[in-house]
VMD Tcl script that draws the C-alpha trace (Angstrom):
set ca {
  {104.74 96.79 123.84}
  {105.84 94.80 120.95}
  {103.39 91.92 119.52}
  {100.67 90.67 121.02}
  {99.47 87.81 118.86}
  {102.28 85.65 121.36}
  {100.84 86.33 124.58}
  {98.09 84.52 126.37}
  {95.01 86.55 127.25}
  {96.64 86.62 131.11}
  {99.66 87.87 130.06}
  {97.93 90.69 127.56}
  {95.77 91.65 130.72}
  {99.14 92.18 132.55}
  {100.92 94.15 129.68}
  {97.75 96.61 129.28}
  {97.96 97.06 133.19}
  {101.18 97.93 133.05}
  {100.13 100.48 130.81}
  {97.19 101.96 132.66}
  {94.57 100.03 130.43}
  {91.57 98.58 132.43}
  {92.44 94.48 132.23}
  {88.86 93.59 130.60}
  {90.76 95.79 127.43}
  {92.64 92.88 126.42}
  {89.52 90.78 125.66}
  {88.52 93.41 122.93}
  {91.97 93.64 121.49}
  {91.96 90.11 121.06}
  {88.48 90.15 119.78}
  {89.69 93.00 116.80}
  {93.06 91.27 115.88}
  {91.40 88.15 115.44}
  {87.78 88.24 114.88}
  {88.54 91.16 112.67}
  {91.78 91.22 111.43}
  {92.35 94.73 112.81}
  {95.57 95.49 113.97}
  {95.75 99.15 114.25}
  {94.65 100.41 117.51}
  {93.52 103.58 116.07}
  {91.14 101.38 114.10}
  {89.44 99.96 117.20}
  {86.45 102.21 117.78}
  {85.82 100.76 121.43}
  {89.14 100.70 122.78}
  {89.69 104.70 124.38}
  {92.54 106.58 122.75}
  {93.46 108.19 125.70}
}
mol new
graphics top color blue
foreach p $ca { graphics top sphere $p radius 0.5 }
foreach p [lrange $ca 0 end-1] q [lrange $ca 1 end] { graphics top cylinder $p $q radius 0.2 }
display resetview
């Protein structure tokens, strides 16, 4: 996946599908990158590592 900030909240849902993420994921990723300005995923302590 390459950035994220361009796609919609739909099209993030799709993308973290595709990579065996639950959909409601993309709603938090959002919520880090731009609530607070974390763009590390290692950084986001709700999102699962696995």
């Amino acid at each position: 996946m390459g950035f994220i900030t361009g796609l919609t909240l739909e099209e993030l849902k799709d993308e973290l599908h595709s990579l065996g993420m639950e959909r409601f994921r993309a709603g938090q990723v959002l919520s880090w990158v731009y609530k607070k300005f974390v763009s590390d995923f290692g950084r986001m302590t709700d999102i699962s590592k696995d």
